[in-house]
Each structure stands twice: as C-alpha cells, then as structure tokens.
C-alpha positions as CSV (number, residue, x, y, z in Angstrom):
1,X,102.4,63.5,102.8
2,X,105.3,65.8,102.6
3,X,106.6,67.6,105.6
4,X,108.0,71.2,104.4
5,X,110.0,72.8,107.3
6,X,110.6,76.6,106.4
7,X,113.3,78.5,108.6
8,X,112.8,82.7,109.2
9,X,113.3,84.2,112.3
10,X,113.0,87.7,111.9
11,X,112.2,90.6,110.8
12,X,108.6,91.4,111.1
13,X,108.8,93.0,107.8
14,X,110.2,89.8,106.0
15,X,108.1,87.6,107.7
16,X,105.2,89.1,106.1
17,X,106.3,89.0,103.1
18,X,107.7,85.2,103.2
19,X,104.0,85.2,104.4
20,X,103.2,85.9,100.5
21,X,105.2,83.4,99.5
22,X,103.9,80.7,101.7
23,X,100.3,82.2,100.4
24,X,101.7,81.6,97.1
25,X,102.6,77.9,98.2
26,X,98.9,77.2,99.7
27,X,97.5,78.2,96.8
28,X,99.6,75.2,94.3
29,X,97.2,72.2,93.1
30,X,98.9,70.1,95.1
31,X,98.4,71.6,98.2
32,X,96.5,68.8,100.1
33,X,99.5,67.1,99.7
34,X,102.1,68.2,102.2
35,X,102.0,70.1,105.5
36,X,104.0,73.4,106.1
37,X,105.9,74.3,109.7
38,X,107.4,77.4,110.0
39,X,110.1,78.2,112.7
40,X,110.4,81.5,113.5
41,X,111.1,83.8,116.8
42,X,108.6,83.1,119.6
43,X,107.4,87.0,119.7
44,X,106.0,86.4,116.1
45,X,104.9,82.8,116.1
46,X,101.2,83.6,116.8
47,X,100.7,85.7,114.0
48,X,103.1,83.6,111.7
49,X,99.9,81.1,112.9
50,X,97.5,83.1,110.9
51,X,99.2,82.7,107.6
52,X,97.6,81.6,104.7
53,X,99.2,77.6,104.3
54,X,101.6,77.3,107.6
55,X,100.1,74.8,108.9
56,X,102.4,74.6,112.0
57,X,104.7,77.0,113.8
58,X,107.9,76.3,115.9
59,X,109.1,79.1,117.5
60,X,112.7,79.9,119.2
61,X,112.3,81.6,122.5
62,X,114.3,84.9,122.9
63,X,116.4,86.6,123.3
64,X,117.7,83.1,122.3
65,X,120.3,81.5,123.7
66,X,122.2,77.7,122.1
67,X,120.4,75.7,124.9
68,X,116.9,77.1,123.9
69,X,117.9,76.2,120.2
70,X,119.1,72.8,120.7
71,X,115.9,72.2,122.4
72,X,113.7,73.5,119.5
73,X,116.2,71.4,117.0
74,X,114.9,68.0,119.2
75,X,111.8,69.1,118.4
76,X,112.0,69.4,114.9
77,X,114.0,65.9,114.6
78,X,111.4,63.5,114.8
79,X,110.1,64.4,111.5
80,X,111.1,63.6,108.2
81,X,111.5,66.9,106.7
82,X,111.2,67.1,102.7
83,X,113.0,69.4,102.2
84,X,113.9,72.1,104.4
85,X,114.0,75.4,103.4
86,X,116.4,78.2,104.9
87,X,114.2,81.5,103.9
88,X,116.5,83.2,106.3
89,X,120.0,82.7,105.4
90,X,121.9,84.0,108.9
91,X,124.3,82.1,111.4
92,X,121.4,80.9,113.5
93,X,119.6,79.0,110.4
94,X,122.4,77.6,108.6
95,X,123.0,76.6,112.8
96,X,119.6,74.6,112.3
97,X,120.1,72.7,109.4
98,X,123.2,71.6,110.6
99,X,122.5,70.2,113.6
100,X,119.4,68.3,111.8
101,X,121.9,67.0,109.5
102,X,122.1,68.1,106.4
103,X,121.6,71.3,103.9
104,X,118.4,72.5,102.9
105,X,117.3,72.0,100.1
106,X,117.6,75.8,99.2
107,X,118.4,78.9,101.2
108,X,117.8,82.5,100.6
109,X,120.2,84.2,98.8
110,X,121.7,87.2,100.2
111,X,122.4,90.8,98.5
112,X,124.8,92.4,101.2
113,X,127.7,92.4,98.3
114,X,125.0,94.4,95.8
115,X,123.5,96.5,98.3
116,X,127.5,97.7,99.4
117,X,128.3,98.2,95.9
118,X,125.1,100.4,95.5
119,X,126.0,102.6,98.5
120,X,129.5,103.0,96.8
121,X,127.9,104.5,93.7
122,X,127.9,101.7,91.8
123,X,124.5,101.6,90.4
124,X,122.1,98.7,91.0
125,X,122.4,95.4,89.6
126,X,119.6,93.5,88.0
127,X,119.9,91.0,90.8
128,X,119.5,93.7,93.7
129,X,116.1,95.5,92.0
130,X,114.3,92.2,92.7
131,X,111.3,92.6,95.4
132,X,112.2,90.7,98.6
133,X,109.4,88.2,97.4
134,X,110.3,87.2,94.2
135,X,113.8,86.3,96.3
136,X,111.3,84.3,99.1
137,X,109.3,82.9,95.7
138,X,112.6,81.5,94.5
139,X,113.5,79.6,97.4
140,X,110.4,77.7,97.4
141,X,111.4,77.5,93.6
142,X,114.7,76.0,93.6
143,X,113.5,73.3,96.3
144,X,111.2,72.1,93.1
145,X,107.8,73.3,94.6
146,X,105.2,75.2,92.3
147,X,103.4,78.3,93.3
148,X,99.6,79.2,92.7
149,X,98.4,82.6,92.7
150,X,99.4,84.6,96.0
151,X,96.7,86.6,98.1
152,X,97.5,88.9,101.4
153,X,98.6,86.0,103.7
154,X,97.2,87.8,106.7
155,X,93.6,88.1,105.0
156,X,91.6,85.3,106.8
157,X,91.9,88.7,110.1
158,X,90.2,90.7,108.4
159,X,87.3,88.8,107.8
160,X,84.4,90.8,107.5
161,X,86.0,94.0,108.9
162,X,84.7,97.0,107.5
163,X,87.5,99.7,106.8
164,X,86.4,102.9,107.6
165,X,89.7,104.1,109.4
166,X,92.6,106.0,108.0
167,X,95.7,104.3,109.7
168,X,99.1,106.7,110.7
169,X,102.2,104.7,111.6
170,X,105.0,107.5,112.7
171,X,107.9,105.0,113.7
172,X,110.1,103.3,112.4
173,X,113.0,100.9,113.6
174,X,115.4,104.0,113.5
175,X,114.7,108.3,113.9
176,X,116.4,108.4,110.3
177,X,113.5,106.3,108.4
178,X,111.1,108.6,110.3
179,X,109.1,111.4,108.0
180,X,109.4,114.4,110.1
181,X,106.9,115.4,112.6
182,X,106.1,118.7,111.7
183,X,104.9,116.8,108.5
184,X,102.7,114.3,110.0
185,X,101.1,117.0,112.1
186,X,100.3,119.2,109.0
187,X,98.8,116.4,107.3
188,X,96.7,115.5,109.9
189,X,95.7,118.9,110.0
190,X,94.5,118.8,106.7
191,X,93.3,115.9,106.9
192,X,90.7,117.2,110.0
193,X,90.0,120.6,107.4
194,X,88.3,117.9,105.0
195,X,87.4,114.8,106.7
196,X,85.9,113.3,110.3
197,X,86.9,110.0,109.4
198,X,88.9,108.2,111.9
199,X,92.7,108.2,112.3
200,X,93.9,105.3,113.9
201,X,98.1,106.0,115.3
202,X,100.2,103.0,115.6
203,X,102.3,103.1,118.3
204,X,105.1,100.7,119.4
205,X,107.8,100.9,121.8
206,X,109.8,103.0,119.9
207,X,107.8,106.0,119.5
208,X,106.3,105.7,123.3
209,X,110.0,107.5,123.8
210,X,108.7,110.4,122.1
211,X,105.1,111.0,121.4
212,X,104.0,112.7,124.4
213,X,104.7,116.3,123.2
214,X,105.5,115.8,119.8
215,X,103.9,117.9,117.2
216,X,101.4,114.9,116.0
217,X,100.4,114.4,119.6
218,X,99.5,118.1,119.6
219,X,97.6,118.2,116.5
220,X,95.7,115.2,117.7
221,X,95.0,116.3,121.2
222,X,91.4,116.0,122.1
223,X,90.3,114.7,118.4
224,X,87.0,112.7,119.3
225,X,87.8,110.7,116.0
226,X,91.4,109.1,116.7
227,X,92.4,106.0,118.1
228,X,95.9,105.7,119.7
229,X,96.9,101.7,119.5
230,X,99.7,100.7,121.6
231,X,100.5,97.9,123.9
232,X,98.2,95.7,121.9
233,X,99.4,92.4,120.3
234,X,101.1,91.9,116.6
235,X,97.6,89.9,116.0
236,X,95.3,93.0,117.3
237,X,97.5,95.6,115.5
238,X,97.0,93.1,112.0
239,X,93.6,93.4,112.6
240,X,93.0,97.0,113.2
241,X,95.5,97.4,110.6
242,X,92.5,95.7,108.7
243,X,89.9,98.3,109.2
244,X,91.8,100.7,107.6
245,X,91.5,102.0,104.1
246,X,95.2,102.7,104.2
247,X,98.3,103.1,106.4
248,X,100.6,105.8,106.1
249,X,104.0,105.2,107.5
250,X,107.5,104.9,107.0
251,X,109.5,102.2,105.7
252,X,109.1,100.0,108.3
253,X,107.7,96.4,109.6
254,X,104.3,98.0,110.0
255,X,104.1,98.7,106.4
256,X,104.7,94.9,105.4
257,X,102.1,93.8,107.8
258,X,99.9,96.5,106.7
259,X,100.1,94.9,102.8
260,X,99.7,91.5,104.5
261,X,96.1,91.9,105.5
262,X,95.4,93.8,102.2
263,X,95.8,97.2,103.3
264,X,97.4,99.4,100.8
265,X,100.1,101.9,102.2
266,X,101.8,105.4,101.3
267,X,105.2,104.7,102.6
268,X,108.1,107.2,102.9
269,X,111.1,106.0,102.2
270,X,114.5,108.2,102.9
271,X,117.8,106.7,103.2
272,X,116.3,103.7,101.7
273,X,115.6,102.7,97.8
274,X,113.8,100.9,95.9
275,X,116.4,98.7,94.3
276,X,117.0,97.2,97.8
277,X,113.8,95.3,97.2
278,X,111.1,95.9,99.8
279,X,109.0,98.3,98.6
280,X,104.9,98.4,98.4
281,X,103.5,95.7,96.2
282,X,100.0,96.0,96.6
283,X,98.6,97.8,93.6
284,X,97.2,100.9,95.3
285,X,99.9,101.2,97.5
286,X,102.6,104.4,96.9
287,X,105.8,105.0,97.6
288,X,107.0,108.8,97.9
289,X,110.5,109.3,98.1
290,X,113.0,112.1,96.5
291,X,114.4,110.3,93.9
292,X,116.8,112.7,92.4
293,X,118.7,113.4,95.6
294,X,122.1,112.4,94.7
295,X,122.8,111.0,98.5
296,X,120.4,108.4,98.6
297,X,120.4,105.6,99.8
298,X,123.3,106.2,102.4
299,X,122.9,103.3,104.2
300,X,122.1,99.4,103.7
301,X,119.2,99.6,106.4
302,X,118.4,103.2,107.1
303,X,120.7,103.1,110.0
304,X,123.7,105.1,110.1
305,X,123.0,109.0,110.6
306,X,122.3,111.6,107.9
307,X,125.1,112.8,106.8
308,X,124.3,116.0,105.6
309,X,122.6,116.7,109.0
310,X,119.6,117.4,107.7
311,X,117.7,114.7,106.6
312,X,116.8,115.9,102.9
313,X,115.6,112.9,101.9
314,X,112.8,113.0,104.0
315,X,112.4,116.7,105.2
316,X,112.0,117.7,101.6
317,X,108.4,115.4,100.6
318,X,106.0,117.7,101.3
319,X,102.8,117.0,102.7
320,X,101.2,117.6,99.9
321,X,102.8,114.9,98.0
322,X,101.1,112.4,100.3
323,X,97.7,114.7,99.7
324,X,96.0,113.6,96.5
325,X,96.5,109.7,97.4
326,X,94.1,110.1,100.5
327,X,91.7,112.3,99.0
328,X,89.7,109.0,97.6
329,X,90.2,107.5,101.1
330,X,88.5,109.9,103.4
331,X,84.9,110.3,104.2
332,X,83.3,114.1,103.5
333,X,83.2,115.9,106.8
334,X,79.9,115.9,108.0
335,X,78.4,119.7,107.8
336,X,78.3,121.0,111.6
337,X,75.2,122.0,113.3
C-alpha cells in the first residue's frame, strides 16, 4: 500500500480546488492501492474530510505556532510516506518536509514572478493563464501518479439535496473584490419582480461588519423567502451551498467551494484576471468582468486600493449583465391571490 502525504494549508479557495485534484487522484485505476492524508490548517480539516479520495487529514492548529508544528511533524513520522507532495509551496511546507527529512517528491510551482510581470504591463505568459488546477494536477503529475476523470470533490454533501435556492455571497476577503451594493440590491430587486424563489445570503465574518444597513439588507428586509446563513460551519455552508442552483458572488473562497459541491457560479471579478488562474471551471459557471479596462488587474490578490478611486472595474458591470444567466435559474412567481 502506498502512503501519499499531500501538504496545503490554506486558502479555502485552493483547497477546493486541490480538492479536484485529489478527486482526480481517487478516480485513477489504481486507486485501491495507496491511501491519501492531507495536512492542512485545523479550521478546514473537517471539510478537507469530505473530499472525494483523502482518506486521512492532519491538521495544524492555528494560529500556528513552531511547537504546534513540530508536534504535527511527530505525527506524521511514523509513516513511510511515498512520496510527499508539497501542493502548497510556502515557508511553513517546505518547513515540513524538511524536518521529515527529505524533499517531496514535487511541490507546486509558484507564479509570483508572472503575476508581477503582468501587473507591470507585461502581458501574460502561457505559464501564468494556466487554471490553479491544472498547476495542483501537475504536482500529482510530476510525483509519477495518474489521474482518472475528476468530479466536484465536495459532491458526496450534497447527496440527495434538492436545489431550489438561488445562493448570494456579497463578501469577499477584501472591500475591493466586492461588486457594489447598490448592485446587489438592484438585482435582488429584480430578482423579487420575477421570481419567489428563495435567496439564500452567505455571510461570514467579514461582511457581519457591514450588512446591518447596507443596501442589500434593505432590499431584503422582511422577504418571507430569504435565508441569511452566518455562524454556521464550512461543512453546513458546503451543504447549503448545495441546494442552490447557483451562487452569485465575488471572486472569493466561497466561489471555489461553491464549484466544489457542483454548484455553478456567476462571479465578479475586478482587480483580478483571468490569466491569474482561478477562475470558474464548472461548465455553466460565468465570469463577468470589464475586460477592456486598461487598469486591470492592479493588484496580485485584489488587495491594494483602487487607484482610480472609483472602483471601475466593478462599479461599471451592470446588473443587468448578471440578468439573463439567472433567468433559467429562478422559479415563475406564483400569481397572488
């Protein structure tokens, strides 16, 4: 039996999709022989659980500090690993293989140098326009292990889940990723002129700071037919994430995790590209961004402030662009009585 230990700590985002990959893995012929353990951050490990062909998960507590990782290293060292993979590529797993020996067998290539070069003007090399996955895939790759045919990795919770819901995820890990919400209440508002079918928000820490007021609160207020999800775990929100038909949202973790239990998405991206390699890969999934607008991307992670002050790229898709890909999604509005 061969032991494969796989190394990714973070982000949620990534995780989902080395989720595909490790989907991708379960799915060889030669599956039934070798078992798959995963080391990751603790606040993911139980939904890291749930993927499709990890058969194990070894988590790092947090915030993470060298006494708590030398005690997940003795851990790991009893086993024979064959080989170990560093999907991560950072200080703290190139810390772990170290200290359990050796190299791995194969680590994930970074694209800082590309994504620089593209900020700079410099256009996007071949390497850079590769999806985040096929990156993940080659990992796997270079160690000398096939892939099968991948499937959403988070698919086993959705089970028999009917989706019925139309899913809204507002936040995003900074303000500048965030479609405006004068936008998202306009849309909802149309969305209520045609349809009774449920909206389901998504909210995490982030956007608890700002909700309450906010114009999509307002439009919302007193809706019989919306759900607000917050405080719930990263295994509830996969699952309600299930029941939904599809999940608009920004370019954020939600939208991986979304893809990850087969939910397509429409994701707006602003400061971010395409060519930096994590967009929708689910066939009815859409991304609407302003491709022409000379400025983007202006930063490597959506980070740094808008420039311009006014956040064009974002402020400038409509509503109406998002429109006509959730017509086929909503149910008639029932006629009132």
């Amino acid at each position: 039996m061969q032991d494969i230990l796989v190394i990714r700590f973070g982000a949620l985002g990534d995780l989902c999709l080395l989720g595909w990959t490790l989907s991708g893995l379960a799915a060889a012929p030669d599956r039934t022989e070798r078992r798959v353990t995963l080391v990751t951050k603790a606040r993911f490990a139980d939904l890291a659980g749930r993927f499709e062909g990890v058969d194990r998960v070894v988590s790092l507590a947090e915030p993470g500090r060298l006494a708590d990782l030398v005690r997940m290293v003795r851990e790991l060292r009893p086993v024979a690993w064959n080989p170990v993979l560093d999907a991560h590529g950072v200080i703290r797993s190139r810390l772990v293989t170290s200290m359990l020996g050796g190299r791995p067998r194969a680590r994930l290539r970074k694209d800082t140098a590309a994504r620089l070069k593209l900020l700079r003007g410099g256009g996007a090399t071949p390497g850079l326009q590769r999806h985040m996955r096929d990156r993940l895939d080659a990992v796997i790759a270079r160690a000398g292990s096939r892939l099968g045919e991948a499937t959403p990795p988070l698919a086993g919770l959705a089970g028999q889940i009917e989706r019925t819901a139309i899913g809204l995820a507002p936040g995003a890990q900074w303000d500048t990723k965030r479609w405006p919400d004068r936008h998202w209440a306009e849309l909802v508002r149309r969305i209520r002129a045609e349809s009774d079918t449920t909206i389901r928000v998504f909210l995490g820490p982030r956007e608890e700071a700002w909700w309450d007021g906010s114009p999509l609160a307002d439009a919302l207020a007193g809706d019989p037919h919306t759900e607000l999800v917050r405080g719930r775990s990263l295994v509830d929100v996969a699952s309600l994430l299930a029941g939904c038909r599809r999940l608009v949202c920004n370019d954020s973790g939600l939208m991986h995790l979304a893809e990850a239990v087969g939910t397509p998405v429409a994701a707006f991206f602003g400061p971010t590209v395409r060519a930096f390699g994590y967009a929708p890969q689910l066939p009815p999934s859409v991304l609407l961004e302003e491709p022409e607008l000379e400025c983007r991307p202006c930063s490597r992670n959506g980070k740094r402030p808008c420039h311009r002050g006014d956040l064009a790229c974002l402020e400038r898709i409509a509503p109406m662009r998002a429109w006509p890909t959730l017509v086929a999604d909503l149910d008639s509005k029932e006629p009132r009585t």
